[in-house]
C-alpha positions in Angstrom: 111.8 -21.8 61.7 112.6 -21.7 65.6 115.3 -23.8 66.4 112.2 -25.5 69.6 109.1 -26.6 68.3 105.8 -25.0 70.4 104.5 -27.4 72.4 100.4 -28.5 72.6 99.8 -30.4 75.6 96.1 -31.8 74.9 94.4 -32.9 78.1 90.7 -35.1 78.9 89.7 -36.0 81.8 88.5 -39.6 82.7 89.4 -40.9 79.3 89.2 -44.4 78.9 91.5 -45.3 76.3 89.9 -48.0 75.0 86.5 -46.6 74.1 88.2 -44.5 71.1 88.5 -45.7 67.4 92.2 -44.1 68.2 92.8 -47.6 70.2 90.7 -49.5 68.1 87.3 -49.3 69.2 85.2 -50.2 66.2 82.2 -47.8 66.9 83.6 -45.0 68.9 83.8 -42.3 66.3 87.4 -40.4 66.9 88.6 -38.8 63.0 91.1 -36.5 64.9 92.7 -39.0 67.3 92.7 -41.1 64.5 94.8 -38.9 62.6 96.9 -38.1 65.4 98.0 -42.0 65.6 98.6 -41.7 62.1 101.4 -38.7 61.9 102.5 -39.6 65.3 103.3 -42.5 68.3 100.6 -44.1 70.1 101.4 -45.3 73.7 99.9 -48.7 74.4 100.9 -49.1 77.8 100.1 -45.8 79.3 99.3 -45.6 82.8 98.5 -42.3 85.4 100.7 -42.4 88.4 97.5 -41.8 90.7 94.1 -42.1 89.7 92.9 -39.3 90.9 92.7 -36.0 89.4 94.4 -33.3 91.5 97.5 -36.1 92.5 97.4 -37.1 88.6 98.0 -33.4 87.4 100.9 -32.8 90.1 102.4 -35.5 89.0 102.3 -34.8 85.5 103.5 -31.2 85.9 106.5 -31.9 87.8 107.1 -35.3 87.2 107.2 -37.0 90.7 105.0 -39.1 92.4 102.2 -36.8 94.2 103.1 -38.2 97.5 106.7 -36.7 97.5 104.9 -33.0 98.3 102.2 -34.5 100.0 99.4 -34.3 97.4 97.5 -36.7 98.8 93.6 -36.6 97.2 91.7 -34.2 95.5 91.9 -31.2 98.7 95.3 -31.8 98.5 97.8 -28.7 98.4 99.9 -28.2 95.2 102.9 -26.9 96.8 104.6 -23.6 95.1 107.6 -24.8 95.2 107.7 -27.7 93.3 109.2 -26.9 89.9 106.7 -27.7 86.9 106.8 -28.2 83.3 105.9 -24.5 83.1 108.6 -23.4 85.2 111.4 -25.0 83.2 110.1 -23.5 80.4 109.4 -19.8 81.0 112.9 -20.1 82.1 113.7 -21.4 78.4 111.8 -18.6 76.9 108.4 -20.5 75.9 105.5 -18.2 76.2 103.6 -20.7 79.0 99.5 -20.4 78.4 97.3 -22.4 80.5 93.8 -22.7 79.4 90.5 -25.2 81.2 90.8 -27.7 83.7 93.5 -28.2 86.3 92.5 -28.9 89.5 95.1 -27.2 91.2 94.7 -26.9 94.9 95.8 -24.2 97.0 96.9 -20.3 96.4 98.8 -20.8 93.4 96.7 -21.3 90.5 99.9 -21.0 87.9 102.6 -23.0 88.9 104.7 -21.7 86.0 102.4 -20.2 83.4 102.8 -16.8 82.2 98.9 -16.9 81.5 95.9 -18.4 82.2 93.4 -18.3 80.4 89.7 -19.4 82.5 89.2 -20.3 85.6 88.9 -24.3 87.1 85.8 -25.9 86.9 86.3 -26.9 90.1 87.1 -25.5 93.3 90.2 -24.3 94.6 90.0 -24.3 98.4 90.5 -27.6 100.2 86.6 -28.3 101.0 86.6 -31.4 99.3 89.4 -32.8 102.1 88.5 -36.4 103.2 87.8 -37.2 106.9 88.9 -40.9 107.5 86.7 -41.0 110.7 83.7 -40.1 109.0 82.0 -42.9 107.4 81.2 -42.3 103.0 78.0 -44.1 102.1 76.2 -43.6 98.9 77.8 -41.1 95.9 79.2 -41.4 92.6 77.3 -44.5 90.8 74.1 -42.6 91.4 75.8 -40.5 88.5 76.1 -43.7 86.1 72.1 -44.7 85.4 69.5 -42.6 84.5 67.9 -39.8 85.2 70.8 -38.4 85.4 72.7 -39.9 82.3 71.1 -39.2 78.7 70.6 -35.8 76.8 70.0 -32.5 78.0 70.1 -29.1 76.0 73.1 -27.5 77.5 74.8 -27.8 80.8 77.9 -26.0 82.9 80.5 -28.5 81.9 79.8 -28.3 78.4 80.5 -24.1 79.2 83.6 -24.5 80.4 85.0 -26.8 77.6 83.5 -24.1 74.8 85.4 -21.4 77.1 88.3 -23.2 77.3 88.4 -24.1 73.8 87.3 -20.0 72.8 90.6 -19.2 74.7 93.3 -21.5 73.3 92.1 -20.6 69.7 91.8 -16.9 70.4 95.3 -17.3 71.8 96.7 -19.1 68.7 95.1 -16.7 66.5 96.1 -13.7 68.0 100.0 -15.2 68.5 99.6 -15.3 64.4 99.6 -11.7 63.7 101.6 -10.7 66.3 104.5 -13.2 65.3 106.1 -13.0 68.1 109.4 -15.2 68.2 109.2 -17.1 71.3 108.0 -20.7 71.0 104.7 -21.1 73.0 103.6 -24.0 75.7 99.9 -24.6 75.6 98.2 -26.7 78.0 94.5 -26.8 76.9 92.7 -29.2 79.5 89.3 -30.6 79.1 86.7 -31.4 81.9 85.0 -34.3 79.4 84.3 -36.7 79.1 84.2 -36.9 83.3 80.9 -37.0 84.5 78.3 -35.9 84.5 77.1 -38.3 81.5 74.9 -35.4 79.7 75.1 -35.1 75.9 73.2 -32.9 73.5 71.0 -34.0 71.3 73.5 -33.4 68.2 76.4 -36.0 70.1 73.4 -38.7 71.0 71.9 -38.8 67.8 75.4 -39.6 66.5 75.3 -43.1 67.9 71.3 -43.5 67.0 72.0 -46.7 65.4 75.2 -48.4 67.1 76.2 -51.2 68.2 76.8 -50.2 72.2 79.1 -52.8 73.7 78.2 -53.4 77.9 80.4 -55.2 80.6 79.6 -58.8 81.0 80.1 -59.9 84.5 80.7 -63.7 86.1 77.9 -64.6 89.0 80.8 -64.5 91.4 81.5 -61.3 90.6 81.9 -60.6 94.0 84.5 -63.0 95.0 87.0 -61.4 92.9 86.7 -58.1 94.4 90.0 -57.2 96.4 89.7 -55.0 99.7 89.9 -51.8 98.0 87.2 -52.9 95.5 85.1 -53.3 98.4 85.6 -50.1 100.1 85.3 -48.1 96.9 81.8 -49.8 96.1 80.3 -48.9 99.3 81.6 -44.9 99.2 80.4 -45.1 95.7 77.4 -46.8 96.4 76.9 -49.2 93.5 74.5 -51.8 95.5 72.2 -48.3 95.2 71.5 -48.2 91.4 71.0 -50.7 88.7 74.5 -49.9 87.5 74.3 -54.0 85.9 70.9 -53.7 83.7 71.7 -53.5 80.0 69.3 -51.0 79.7 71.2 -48.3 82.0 74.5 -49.8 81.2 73.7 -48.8 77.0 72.7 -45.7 77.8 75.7 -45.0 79.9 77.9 -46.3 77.2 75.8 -44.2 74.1 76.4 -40.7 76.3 80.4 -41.5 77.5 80.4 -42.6 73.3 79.0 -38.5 72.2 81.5 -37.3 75.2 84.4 -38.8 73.7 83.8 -37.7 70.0 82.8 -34.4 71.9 86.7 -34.0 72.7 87.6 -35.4 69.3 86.4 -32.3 67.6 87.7 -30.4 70.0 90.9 -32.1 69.1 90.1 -31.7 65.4 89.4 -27.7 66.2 92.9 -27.0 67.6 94.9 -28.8 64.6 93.2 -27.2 62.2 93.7 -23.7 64.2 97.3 -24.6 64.1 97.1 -25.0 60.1 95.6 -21.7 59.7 98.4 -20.0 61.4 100.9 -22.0 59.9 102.2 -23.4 63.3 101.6 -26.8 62.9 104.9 -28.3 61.2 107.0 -26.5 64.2 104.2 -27.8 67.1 104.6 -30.6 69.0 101.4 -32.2 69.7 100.6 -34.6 73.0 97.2 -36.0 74.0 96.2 -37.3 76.9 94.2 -37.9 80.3 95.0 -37.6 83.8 93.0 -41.4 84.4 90.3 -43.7 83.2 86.8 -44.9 84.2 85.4 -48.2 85.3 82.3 -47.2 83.7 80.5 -50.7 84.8 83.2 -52.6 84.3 83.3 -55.5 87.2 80.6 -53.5 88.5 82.4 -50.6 89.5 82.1 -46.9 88.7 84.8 -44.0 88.7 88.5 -44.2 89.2 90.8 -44.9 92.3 91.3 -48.3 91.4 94.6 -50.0 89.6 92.5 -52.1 86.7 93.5 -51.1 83.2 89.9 -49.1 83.1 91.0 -46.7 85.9 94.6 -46.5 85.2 95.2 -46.6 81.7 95.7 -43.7 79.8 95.4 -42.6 75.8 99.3 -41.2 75.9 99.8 -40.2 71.9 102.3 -37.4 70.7 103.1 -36.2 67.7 106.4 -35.2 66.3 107.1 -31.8 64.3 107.5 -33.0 61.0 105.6 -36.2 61.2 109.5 -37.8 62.9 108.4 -41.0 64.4 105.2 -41.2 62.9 102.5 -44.7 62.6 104.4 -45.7 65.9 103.0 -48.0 68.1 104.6 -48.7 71.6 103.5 -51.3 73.8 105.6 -51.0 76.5 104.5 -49.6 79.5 105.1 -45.8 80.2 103.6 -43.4 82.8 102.5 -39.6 82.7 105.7 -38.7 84.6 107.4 -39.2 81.4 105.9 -36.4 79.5 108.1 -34.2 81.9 111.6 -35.3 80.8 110.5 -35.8 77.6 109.1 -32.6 76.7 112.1 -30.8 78.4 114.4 -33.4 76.1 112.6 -32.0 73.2 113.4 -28.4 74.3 116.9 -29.2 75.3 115.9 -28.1 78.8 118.4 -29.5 82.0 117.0 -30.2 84.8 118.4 -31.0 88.1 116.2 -32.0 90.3 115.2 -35.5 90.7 112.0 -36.8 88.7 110.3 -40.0 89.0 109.6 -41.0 85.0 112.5 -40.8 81.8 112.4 -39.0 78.6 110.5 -41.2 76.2 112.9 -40.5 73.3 115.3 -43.3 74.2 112.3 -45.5 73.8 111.6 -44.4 70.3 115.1 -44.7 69.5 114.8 -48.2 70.9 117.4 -47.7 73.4 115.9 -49.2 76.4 113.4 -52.4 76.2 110.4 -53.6 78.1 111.5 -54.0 81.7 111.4 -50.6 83.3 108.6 -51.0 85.8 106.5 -48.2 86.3 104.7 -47.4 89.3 101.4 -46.0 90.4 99.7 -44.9 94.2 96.6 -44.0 95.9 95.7 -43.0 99.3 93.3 -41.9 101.6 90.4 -40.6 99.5 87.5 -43.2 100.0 89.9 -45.9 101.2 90.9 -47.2 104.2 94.7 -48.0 103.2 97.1 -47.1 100.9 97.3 -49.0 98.3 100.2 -48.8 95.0 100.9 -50.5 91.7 104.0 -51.8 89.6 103.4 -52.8 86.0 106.8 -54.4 84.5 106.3 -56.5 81.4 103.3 -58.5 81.2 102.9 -58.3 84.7 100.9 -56.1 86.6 101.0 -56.0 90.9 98.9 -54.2 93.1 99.7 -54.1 97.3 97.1 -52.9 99.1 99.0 -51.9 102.6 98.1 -55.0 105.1 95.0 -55.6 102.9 96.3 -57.8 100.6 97.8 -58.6 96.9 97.3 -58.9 93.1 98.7 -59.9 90.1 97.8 -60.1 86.8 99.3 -61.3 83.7 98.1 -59.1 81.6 99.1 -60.9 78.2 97.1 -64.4 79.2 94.7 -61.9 81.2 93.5 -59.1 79.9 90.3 -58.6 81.7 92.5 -59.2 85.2 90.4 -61.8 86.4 92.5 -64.5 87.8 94.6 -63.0 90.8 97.9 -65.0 90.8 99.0 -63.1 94.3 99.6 -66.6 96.6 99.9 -68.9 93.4 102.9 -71.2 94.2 104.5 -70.8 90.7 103.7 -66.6 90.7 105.2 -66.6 94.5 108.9 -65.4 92.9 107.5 -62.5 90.5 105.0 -61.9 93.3 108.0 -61.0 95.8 110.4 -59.4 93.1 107.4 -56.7 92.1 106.6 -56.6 95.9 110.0 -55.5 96.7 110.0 -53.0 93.9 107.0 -50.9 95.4 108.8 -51.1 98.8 111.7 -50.1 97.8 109.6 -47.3 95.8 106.8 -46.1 98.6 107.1 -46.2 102.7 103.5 -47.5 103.3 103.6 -47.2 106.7 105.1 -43.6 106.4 103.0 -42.7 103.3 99.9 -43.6 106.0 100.8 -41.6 108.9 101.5 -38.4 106.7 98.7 -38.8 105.1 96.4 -38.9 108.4 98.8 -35.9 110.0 97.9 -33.9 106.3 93.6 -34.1 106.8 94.2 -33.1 110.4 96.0 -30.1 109.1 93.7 -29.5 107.0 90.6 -29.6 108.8 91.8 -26.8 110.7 92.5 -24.8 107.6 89.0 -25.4 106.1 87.4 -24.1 108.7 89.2 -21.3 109.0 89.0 -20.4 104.8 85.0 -20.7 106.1 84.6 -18.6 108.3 86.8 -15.9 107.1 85.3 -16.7 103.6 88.2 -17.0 101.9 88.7 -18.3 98.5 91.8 -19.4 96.2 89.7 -19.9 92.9 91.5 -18.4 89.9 89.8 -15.3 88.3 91.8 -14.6 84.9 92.7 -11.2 84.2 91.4 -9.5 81.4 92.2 -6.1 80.5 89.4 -4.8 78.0 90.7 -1.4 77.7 93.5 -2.9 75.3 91.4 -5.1 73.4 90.0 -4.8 70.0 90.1 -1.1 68.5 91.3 1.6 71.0 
């Protein structure tokens, strides 16, 4: 046995954690999660540090907050020279494999790994780059109601995540006759269950008979909604569709339901590919996703937003040997743990400064509940920064000269009853104020942000007209496959 266990890093995208039987959801059908949970630790408190994809993923890689290298939204550039989880561990002698769905942006479609294995789903270049002085109206919602929900015969997405899944099994299998005796990183990433909300038949039919659970909203829905509600509402256009009738909102629900069991078997694919090469008592298994989904909830659609829809995370790793296992932790962690923790487990050193901490001490019970943990989003259909804290039971969102919230999330769940201004919140209010201050620059975070879509207006242009693109084409050389 290898004295470091491989590592599978399991990734979907726009997972809502609490829509899997994994977290307790009676109908969603998730065997492989399930079982997961059961040999390993399940995070109840997981949060993305930005809830967004391309910042999400930086972050994750390298374990800082996406605004330290300027990764701003989803055109953002993923600098080169950040070190990743990929780079520490080619340099520890893990065979690094990448395979699906990363939405890296910029030239370097690698950061770190030896191989990978497809291309993105989506595009490299920057063409996606907001422009704050050009009004959003209408978008995303129109992707949350039928038509253009419900069951189709095949599409694109549900290509790439049969190629990506092809690869990281082909890679496993192969690995198993060729023994060699490095440990391996794999990071296979799924585009589901994102939108588009498409299912086959096979995945609706599962659900035929269900009970599908919808969003109930108060009449005054609209008086709860905070400044950056508002702004994402109207760039998403939810007063556009009938994103509140039961009808749409069941049918929304039923597709997301077959998308989620979708990744499950994926899930279930991988650990029984790992079985059948006899890698899976030295494999070190996380799952995750980079964010959430409102999916309806107070009325809203997508991500971008700090409510536990958009924000939390399914975070749940399992142990070589089944160490640690039918763990449940409820205090909150972030994605820029997995970093430091996965290095901890590969007794890796690094010495540049991170932003999360090696969940290990956690399991060992050797820190408690009070580590606040932080989260950020800018520019991207917004018209401020805005930035998160969650410590305890208490969550806080500033949105930069837009307001406040806070929630207690243990009397609150559903983060309905803003406590920002409340006489007897006014001393946590300032405490968890303080923290994100003395955590972000908002007023510096603004203007680089502004200074970074100038830049890169320029640049997209320019990739235009010279038709250059940065998409990742993997590299296949057939004359030493099969029998030659």
């Amino acid at each position: 046995m290898r004295k470091h266990p491989n590592i599978l890093l399991i990734m979907a995208d726009q997972l809502v954690p609490f829509l899997t039987g994994a977290y307790g959801h009676p109908v969603v059908k998730t065997p492989h999660l399930d079982r997961l949970v059961a040999e390993g630790v399940r995070f109840d408190a997981a949060y993305t540090p930005y809830p967004l994809c391309a910042p999400a993923r930086a972050a994750l890689m390298t374990g800082q907050h996406a605004s330290r290298f300027g990764c701003f939204d989803n055109a953002a550039l993923f600098p080169a020279d950040r070190p990743t989880i990929a780079h520490y561990l080619t340099n520890a002698d893990y065979d690094t494999v990448l395979s699906g769905k990363m939405h890296f942006i910029g030239p370097d479609q690698l950061h770190g790994f030896g191989t990978r294995l497809t291309t993105d789903v989506f595009p490299a270049n920057i063409d996606w780059v907001p422009n704050p002085d050009k009004e959003e109206l209408g978008g995303h919602a129109h992707n949350y109601v039928p038509p253009k929900v419900g069951v189709r015969r095949w599409n694109k997405f549900l290509t790439f995540d049969e190629e990506t899944q092809y690869r990281a099994i082909e890679y496993l299998r192969e690995r198993s006759w060729r023994q060699p005796a490095d440990p391996f990183f794999l990071l296979v990433s799924f585009h589901h269950p994102h939108d588009p909300f498409q299912v086959t038949p096979e995945l609706w039919q599962l659900y035929e008979d269900a009970e599908i659970d919808i969003p109930t909203l108060p009449e005054n829905i609209h008086d709860t909604y905070s400044a950056l509600d508002g702004w994402l509402n109207a760039v998403h256009g939810v007063t556009e569709v009938d994103l509140q009738t039961p009808d749409n909102l069941r049918t929304l629900r039923r597709a997301y339901y077959g998308l989620v069991s979708y990744i499950d078997a994926k899930v279930g694919e991988l650990l029984t590919t790992l079985e059948q090469t006899g890698e899976a008592d030295n494999t070190l298994i996380v799952f995750t996703s980079d964010h959430g989904d409102m999916l309806g909830e107070r009325g809203m659609v997508q991500k971008r937003c700090f409510y536990e829809w958009s924000a939390r995370v399914p975070l749940i790793i399992r142990w070589p040997n089944n160490q640690f296992a039918g763990q449940s932790i409820d205090t909150p962690v972030t994605l820029l743990d997995l970093l430091p923790t996965l290095l901890d487990v590969a007794e890796v050193d690094h010495y540049l400064p991170i932003d999360g901490d090696s969940l290990l001490p956690l399991l060992r019970r050797e820190w408690g509940d009070n580590r606040p943990i932080f989260a950020e989003y800018h520019l991207e259909k917004v018209k401020s920064s805005a930035f998160m804290v969650r410590r305890g039971r208490y969550k806080y969102v500033l949105i930069y000269q837009h307001g406040e919230q806070l929630f207690d999330l243990s009397a609150d769940p559903g983060e309905w009853h803003n406590l920002a201004g409340k006489e007897a919140y006014r001393k946590i209010s300032a405490e968890l104020r303080e923290l994100v201050l003395s955590r972000f620059d908002p007023e510096q975070l603004r203007l680089a942000g502004l200074e970074s879509v100038q830049r890169r207006l320029v640049i997209k242009e320019a990739l235009h007209r010279n038709n250059v693109h940065w998409d990742y084409t993997p590299i296949v050389d057939a004359t030493k496959q099969y029998v030659r």
